[in-house]
PATORMI-970289 format. One line per 3 residues: number of its first residue (from 1); their letters; for each residue x, y, z of N, C-alpha, C. Coordinates in steps of 0.001 Angstrom, whole numbers. Each point is the difference from the previous one (the first is absolute). Example, Ala and Ser with C-alpha at 12.3 -4.5 7.8 and 13.67 -1.06 7.14 Angstrom:
! PATORMI-970289
1	as	13190:-5690:7800:-890:1190:0:900:1200:0 | -350:1050:-720:820:1190:60:-770:1090:730
! end
This chain:
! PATORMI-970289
1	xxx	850:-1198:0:-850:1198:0:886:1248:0 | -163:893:-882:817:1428:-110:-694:644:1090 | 1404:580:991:-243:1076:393:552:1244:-6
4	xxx	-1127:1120:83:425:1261:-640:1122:975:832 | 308:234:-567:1724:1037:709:-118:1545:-395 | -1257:433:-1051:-145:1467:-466:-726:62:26
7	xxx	-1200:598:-350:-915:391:-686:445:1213:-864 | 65:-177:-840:187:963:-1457:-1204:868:-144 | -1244:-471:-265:-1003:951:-256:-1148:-653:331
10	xxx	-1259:-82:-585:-1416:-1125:327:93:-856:-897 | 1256:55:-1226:-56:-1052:-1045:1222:-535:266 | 880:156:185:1663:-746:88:416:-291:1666
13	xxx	582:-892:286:820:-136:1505:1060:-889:-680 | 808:248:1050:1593:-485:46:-129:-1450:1007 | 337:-1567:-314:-475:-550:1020:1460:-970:-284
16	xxx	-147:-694:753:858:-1343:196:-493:-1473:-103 | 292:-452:-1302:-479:-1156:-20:674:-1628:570 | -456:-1062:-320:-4:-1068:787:1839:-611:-305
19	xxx	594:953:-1281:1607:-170:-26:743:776:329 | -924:726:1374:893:1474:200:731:1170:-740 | -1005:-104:-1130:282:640:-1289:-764:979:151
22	xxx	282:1873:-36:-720:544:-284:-658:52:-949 | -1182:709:204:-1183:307:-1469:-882:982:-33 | -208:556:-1406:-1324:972:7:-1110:-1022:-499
25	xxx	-838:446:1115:-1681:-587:-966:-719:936:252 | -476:10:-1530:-1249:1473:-36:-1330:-902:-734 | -961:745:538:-1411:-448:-488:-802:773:569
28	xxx	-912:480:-205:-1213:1155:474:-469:-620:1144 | 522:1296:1113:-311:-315:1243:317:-720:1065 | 1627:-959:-579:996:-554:685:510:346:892
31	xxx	218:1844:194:758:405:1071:-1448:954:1140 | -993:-302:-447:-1140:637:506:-51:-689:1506 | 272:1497:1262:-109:-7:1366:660:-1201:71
34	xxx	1028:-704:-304:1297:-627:56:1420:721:855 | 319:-1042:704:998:1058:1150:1260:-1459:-197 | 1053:632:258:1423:-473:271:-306:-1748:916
37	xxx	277:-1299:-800:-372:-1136:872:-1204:-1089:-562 | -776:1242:-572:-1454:-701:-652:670:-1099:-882 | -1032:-912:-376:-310:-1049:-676:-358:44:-1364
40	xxx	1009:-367:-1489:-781:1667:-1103:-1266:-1830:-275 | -1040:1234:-103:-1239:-713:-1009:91:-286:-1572 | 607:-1496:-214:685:-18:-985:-1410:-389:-1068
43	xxx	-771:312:110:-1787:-68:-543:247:1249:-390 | 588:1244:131:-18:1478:-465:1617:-16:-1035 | 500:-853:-127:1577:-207:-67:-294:368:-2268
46	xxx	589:651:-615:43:-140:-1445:1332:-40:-296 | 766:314:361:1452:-470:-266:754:282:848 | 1205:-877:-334:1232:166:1169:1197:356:-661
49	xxx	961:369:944:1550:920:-634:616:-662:1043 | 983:-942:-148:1155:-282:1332:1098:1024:-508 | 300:309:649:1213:1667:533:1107:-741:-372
52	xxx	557:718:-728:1756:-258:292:482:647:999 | 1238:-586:413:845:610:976:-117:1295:301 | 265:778:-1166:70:1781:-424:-1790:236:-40
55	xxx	-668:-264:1259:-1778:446:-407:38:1411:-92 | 520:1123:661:-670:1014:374:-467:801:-1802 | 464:39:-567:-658:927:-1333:-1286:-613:-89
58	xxx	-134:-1493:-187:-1274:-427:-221:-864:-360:886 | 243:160:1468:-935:365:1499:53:1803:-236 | 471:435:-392:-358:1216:-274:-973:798:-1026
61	xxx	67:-757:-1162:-1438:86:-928:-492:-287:595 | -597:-1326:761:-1129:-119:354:-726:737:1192 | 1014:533:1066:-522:1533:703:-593:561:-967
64	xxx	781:788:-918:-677:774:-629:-1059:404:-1169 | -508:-1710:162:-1222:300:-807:-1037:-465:593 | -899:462:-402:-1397:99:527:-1139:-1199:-181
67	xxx	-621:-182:417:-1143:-1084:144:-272:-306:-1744 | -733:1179:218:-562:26:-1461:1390:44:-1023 | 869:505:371:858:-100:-1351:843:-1646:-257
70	xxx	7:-430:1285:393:-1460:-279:-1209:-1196:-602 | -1056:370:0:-1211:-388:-394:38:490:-1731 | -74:826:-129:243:226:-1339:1074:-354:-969
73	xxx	943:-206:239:1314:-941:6:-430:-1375:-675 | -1033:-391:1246:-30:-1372:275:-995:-136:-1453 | -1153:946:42:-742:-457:-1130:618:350:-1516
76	xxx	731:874:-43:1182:451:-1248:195:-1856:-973 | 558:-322:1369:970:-1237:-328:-708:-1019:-417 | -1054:-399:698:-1323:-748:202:-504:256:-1974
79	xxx	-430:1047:187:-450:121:-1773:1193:-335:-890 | 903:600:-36:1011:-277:-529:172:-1623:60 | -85:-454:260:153:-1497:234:-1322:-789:-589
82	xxx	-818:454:312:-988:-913:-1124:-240:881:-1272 | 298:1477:-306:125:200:-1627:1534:-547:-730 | 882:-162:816:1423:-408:-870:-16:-1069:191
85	xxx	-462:-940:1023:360:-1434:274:1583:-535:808 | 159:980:383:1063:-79:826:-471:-453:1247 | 1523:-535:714:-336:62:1458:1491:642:675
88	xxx	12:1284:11:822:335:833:626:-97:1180 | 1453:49:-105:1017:257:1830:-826:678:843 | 297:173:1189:-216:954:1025:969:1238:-168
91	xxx	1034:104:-846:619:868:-204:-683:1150:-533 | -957:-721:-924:-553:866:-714:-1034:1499:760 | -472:-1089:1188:-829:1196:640:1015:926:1204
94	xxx	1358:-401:-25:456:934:793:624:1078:-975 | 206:-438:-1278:309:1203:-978:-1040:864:-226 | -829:-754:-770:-939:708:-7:-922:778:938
97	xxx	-133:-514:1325:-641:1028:878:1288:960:313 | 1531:194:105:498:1379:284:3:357:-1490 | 223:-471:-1153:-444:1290:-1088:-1705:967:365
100	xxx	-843:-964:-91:-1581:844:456:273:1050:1391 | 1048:-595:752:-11:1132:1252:593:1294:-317 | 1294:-129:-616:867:1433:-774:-1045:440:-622
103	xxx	-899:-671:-798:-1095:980:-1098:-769:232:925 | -419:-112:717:-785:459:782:549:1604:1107 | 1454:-532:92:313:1523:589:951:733:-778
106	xxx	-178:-146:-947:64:602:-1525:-1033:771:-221 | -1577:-235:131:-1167:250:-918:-65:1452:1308 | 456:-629:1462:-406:698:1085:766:891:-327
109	xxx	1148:582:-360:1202:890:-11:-715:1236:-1648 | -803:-891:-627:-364:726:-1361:1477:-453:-1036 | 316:-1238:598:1434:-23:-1689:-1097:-1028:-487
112	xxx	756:49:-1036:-614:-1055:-1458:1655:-91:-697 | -35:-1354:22:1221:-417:-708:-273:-1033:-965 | -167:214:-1258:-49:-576:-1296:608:-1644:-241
115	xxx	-318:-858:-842:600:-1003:17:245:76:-1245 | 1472:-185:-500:452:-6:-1548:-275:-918:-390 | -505:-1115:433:-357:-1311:-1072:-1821:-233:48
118	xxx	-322:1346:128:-1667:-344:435:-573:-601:-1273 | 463:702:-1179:-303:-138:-1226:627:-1530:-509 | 1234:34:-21:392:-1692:-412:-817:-786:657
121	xxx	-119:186:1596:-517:-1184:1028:-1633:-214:-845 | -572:952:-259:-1266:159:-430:-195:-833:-1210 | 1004:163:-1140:221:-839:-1393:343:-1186:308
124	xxx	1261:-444:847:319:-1509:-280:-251:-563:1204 | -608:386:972:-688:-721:855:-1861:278:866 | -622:-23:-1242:-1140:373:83:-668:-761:755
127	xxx	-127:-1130:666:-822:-929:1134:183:695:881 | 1382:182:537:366:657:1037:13:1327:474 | -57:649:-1004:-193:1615:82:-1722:-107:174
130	xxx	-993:-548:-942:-975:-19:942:-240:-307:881 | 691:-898:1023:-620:-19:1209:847:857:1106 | 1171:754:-669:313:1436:623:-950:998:238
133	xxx	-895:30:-1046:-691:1254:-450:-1321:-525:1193 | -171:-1297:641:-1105:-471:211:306:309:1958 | 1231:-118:32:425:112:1332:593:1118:242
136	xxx	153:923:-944:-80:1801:119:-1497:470:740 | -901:-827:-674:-1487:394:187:-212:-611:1310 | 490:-1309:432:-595:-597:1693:932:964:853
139	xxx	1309:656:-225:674:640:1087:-703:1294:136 | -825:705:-1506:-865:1103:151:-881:-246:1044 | -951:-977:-530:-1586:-364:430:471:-242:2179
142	xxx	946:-987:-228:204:-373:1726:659:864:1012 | 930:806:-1213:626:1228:1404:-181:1569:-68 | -1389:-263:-1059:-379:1417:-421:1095:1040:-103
145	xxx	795:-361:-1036:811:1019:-111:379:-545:-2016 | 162:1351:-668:579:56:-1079:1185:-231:-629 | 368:-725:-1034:1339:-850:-221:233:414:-1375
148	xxx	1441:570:-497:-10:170:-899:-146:-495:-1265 | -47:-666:-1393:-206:-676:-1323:1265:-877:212 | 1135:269:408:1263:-700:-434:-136:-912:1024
151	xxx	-271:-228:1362:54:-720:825:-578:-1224:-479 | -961:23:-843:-369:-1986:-391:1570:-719:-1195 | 858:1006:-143:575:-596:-483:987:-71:1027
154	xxx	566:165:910:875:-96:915:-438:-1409:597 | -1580:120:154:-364:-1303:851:99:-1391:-928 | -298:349:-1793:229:-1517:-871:1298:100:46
157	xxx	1581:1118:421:1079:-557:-138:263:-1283:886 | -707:630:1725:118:-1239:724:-317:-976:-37 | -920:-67:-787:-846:-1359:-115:611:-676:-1071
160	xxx	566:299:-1041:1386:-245:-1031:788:-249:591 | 704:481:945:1465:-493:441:81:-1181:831 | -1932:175:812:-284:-1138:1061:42:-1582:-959
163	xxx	-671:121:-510:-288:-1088:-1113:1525:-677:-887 | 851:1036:-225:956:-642:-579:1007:-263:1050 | -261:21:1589:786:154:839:1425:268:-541
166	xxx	58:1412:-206:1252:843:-981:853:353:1727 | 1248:157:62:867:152:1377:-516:1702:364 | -95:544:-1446:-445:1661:706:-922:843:-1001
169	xxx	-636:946:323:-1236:637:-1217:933:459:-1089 | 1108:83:322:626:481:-1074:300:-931:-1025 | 157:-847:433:116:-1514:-1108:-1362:-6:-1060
172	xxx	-868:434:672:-1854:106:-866:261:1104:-406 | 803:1115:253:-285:1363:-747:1061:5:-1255 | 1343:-793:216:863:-166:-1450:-522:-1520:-904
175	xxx	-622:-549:336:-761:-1118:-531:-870:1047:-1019 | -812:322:345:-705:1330:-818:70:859:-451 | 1413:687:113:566:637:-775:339:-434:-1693
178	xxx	552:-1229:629:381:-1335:-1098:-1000:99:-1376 | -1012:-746:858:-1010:-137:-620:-563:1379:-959 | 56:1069:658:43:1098:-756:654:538:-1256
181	xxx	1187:-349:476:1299:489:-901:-351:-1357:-1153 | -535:-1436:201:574:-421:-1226:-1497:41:-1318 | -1135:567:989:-1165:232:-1085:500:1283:-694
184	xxx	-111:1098:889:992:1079:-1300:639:-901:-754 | 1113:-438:304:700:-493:-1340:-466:-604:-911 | -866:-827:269:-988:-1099:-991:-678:1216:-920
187	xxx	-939:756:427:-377:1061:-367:371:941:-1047 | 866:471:683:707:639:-888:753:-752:-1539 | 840:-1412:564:-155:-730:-1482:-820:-75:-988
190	xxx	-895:-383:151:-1161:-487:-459:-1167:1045:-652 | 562:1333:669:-512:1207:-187:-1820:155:229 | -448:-686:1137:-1347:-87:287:-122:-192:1498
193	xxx	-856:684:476:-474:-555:1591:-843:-1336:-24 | 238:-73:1213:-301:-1431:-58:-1905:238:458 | -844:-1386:-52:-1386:285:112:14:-598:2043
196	xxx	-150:987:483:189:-649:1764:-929:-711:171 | -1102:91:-739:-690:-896:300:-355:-1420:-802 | 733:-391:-533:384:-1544:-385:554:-909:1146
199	xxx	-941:-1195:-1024:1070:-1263:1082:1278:68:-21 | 427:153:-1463:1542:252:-475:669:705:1050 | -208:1516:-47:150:704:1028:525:128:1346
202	xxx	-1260:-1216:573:75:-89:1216:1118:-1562:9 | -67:-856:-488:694:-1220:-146:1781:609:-51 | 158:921:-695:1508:554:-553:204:989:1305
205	xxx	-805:390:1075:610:870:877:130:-1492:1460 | -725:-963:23:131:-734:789:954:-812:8 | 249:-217:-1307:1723:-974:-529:1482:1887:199
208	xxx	-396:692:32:921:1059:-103:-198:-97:1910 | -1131:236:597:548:18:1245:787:-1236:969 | -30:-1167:-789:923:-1421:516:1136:647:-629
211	xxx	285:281:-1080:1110:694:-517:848:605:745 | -560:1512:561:393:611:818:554:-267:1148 | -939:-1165:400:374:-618:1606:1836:-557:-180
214	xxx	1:-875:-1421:1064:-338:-25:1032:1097:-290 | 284:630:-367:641:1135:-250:463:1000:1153 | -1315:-91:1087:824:652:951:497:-1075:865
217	xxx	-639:-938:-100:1129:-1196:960:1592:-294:-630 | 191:226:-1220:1093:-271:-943:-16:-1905:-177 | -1450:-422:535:67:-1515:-642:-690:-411:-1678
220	xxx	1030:-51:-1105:37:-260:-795:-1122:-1322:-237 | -528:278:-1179:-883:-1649:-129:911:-856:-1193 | -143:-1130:355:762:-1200:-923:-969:-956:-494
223	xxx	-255:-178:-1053:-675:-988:-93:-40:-699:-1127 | -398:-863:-246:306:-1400:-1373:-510:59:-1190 | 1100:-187:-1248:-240:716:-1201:139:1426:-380
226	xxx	811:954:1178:274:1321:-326:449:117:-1475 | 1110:-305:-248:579:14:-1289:-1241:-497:-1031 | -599:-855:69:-1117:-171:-1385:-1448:1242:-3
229	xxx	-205:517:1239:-972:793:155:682:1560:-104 | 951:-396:302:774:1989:-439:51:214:-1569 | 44:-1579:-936:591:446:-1220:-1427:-62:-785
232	xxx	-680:-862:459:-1829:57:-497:-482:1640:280 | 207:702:923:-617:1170:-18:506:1108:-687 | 1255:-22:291:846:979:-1073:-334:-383:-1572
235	xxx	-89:-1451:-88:-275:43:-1517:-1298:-243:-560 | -1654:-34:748:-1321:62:53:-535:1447:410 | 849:585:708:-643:965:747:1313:1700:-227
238	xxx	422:219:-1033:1267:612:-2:-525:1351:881 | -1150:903:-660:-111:970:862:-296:187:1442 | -284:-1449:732:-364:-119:1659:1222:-149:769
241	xxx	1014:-629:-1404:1392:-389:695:800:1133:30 | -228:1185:-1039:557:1035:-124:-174:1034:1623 | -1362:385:129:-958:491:1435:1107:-1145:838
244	xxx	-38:-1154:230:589:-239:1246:1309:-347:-123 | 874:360:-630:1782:326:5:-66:1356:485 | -888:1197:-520:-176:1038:607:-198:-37:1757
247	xxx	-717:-529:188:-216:-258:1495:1115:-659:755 | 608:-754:-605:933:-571:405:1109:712:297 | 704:919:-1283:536:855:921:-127:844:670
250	xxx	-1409:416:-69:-349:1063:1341:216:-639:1450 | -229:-1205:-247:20:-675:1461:1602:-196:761 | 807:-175:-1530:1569:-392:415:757:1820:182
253	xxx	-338:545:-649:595:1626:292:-993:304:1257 | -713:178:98:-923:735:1330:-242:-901:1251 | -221:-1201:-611:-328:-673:1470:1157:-1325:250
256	xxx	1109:-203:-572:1234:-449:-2:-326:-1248:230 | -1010:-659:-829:177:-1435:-274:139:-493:-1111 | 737:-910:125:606:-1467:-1417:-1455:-799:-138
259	xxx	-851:260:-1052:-641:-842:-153:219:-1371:-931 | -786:-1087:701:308:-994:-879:-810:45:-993 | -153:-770:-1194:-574:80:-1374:-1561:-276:202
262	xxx	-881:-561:1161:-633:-418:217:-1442:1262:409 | 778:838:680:-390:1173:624:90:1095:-670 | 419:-455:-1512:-613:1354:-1302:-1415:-596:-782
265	xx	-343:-1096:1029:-1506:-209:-662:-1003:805:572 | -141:1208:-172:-1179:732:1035:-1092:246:-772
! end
């Protein structure tokens, strides 16, 4: 049986469980008229966090957020999870609830700080940017307060980086850059925009974002029959092979990888 060692707020306490392992468990109304000793009501329990060694930053979010804002969190993730089909870390809700807390004393201060990939995030990851745009609207509706346009894309970055469990957001923000930089190029070859709304479209940004993944990991793909499938496309396909030697060296001058022959099939 956990017993509690904090109370954090009426939704989170700090307790000690049965491996003498600290933990956060939050659930609506977990820490409600709860005192130092109690017994947590693990019937109110929605998730748990065992602490690392180093707890205090993340016993410290959870001071500082609020009933309702850890509740909203909770349902963020909750939708997010049955529109993407994911099932997310617990990491995810400690990122994501201190990004919602900074915006929140952000919105309080009157800044607005823009997200430069609102627009890409919006194009090549459209599932997810809607259910940014959907959990812009529950942090409106639940903490009555106004959120700026760019913030649903801040929230599909997390939910992007959660999903590809990437080591940091920045790994999801040059992944997409990627992806950016090599449709210009296609583009521009080819001298036509592309139709965003095709299967094509969408099929060529989902093989470009595995792409990407590899590219910023620097793990090369290998695979069987390279040599007969490099010389079939160059000689079936000359102008696709032309577009991706182009890409290719954008990737080896700018993003300083040796690709193998395999990985100019994009």
């Amino acid at each position: 049986m956990l017993k509690i060692l904090k109370v954090l707020n009426n939704s989170a306490v700090q307790a000690l469980d049965d491996n003498s392992d600290e933990v956060i468990i939050i659930g609506k109304g977990v820490g409600f008229q709860k005192q130092v000793g109690d017994k947590v009501d693990l019937a109110k329990a929605e998730k748990t966090f065992i602490l690392p060694e180093q707890n205090y930053p993340i016993s410290n979010l959870f001071e500082k957020l609020s009933s309702a804002e850890i509740q909203v969190v909770n349902k963020i993730i909750a939708y997010a999870e049955d529109e993407l089909g994911e099932t997310y870390s617990a990491n995810l809700f400690v990122t994501l609830a201190d990004h919602i807390q900074f915006a929140i004393e952000r919105y309080e201060r009157n800044e607005i700080i823009g997200n430069s990939l609102a627009w890409n995030l919006k194009r090549l990851y459209k599932r997810e940017y809607r259910v940014g745009q959907r959990a812009v609207q529950m942090i409106e509706d639940d903490l009555d307060m106004q959120m700026d346009d760019s913030e649903a894309a801040s929230i599909a970055l997390h939910l992007i980086n959660a999903s590809k469990q990437a080591s940091d957001i920045g790994e999801t923000f040059r992944i997409t850059q990627i992806i950016e930089d090599i449709l210009h190029i296609v583009e521009l070859h080819f001298g036509q925009k592309f139709d965003e709304d095709s299967i094509f479209f969408s099929r060529f940004v989902t093989h470009l974002q595995f792409f990407g993944e590899r590219v910023v990991s620097n793990a090369a793909y290998k695979g069987k029959n390279d040599d007969f499938l490099f010389e079939q496309v160059q000689r079936s396909y000359p102008e696709a092979f032309k577009a991706s030697a182009k890409v290719s060296d954008f990737i080896q001058d700018n993003i300083i990888m040796r690709l193998v022959k395999k990985s100019k099939f994009i």
